[in-house]
N, C-alpha and C positions, 0 to 999 in steps of 0.2 A: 464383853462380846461373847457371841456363841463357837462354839469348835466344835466344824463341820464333821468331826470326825466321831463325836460323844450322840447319846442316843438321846433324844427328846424326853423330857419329863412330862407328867401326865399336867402339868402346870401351864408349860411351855404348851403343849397341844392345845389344850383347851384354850389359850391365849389367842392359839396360832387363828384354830378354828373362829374367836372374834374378829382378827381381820380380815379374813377372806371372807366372811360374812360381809363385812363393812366396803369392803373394796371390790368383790363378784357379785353380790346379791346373790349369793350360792349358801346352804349350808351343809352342801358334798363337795369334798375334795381328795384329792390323791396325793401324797407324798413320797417322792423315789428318789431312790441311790441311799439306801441307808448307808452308814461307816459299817464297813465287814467286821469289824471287831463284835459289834453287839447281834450280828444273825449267827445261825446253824454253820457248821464248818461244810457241810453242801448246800451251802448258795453260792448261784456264780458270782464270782468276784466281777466287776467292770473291769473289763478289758484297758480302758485307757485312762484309769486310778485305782488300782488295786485297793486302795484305802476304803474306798466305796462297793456295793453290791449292787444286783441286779435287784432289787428287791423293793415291794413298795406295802405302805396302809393306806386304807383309806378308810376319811371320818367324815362322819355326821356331827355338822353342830362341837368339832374340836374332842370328841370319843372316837378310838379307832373301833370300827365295826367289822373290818376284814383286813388280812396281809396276805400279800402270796411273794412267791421271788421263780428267780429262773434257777433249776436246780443245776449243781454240777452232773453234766453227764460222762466227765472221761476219767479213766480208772485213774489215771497217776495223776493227775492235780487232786480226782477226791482224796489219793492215799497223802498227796503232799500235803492240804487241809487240813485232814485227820491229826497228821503229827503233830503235836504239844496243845493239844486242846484238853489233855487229861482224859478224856474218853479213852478205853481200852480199845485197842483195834479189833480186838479176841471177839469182843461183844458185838460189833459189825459186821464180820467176818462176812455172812452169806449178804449181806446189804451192800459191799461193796466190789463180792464175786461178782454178781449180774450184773457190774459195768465192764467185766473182764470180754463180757460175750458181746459185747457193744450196746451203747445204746443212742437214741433218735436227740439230737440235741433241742430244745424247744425255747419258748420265747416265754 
């Protein structure tokens, strides 16, 4: 079985992309909620499983061709993220001043 939590292999994709071929007649599709473990430490995490992100690909034919995600916009969850990711916070520094001054939260 799969653990919804592990990130897709380019095996698994391509698999994937044969059944929704086979089952939509589509060979565009979108995939969201990744496991927050395998995005950036500013993606919003989902509000109601932290396990998961706001975050999605989308593929052609079982190839991911594009990903976006909803970014973290509030200073103290990014700084909470940030810690034990191994990134230096030093090297952030002015990336995660500018959410000091606020910023617009988006979708």
């Amino acid at each position: 079985p799969l653990d919804p939590t592990q990130d897709l292999s380019s095996a698994l994709e391509r698999r994937l992309g044969l059944i929704v071929a086979a089952k939509y007649n589509t060979d565009l599709f979108f995939v969201h909620g990744f496991p927050a473990e395998v995005r950036p430490f500013y993606t919003m995490p989902n509000p109601h499983d932290p396990r998961f992100s706001n975050a999605f690909d989308v593929y052609l034919r079982g190839q991911e061709i594009c990903s976006g995600a909803q970014r973290v916009h509030d200073r103290a969850l990014l700084d909470q993220r940030l810690q034990g990711t191994g990134v230096g916070a030093s090297s952030l520094k002015s990336y995660c001043e500018a959410f000091s001054y606020g910023a617009v939260p988006h979708a």
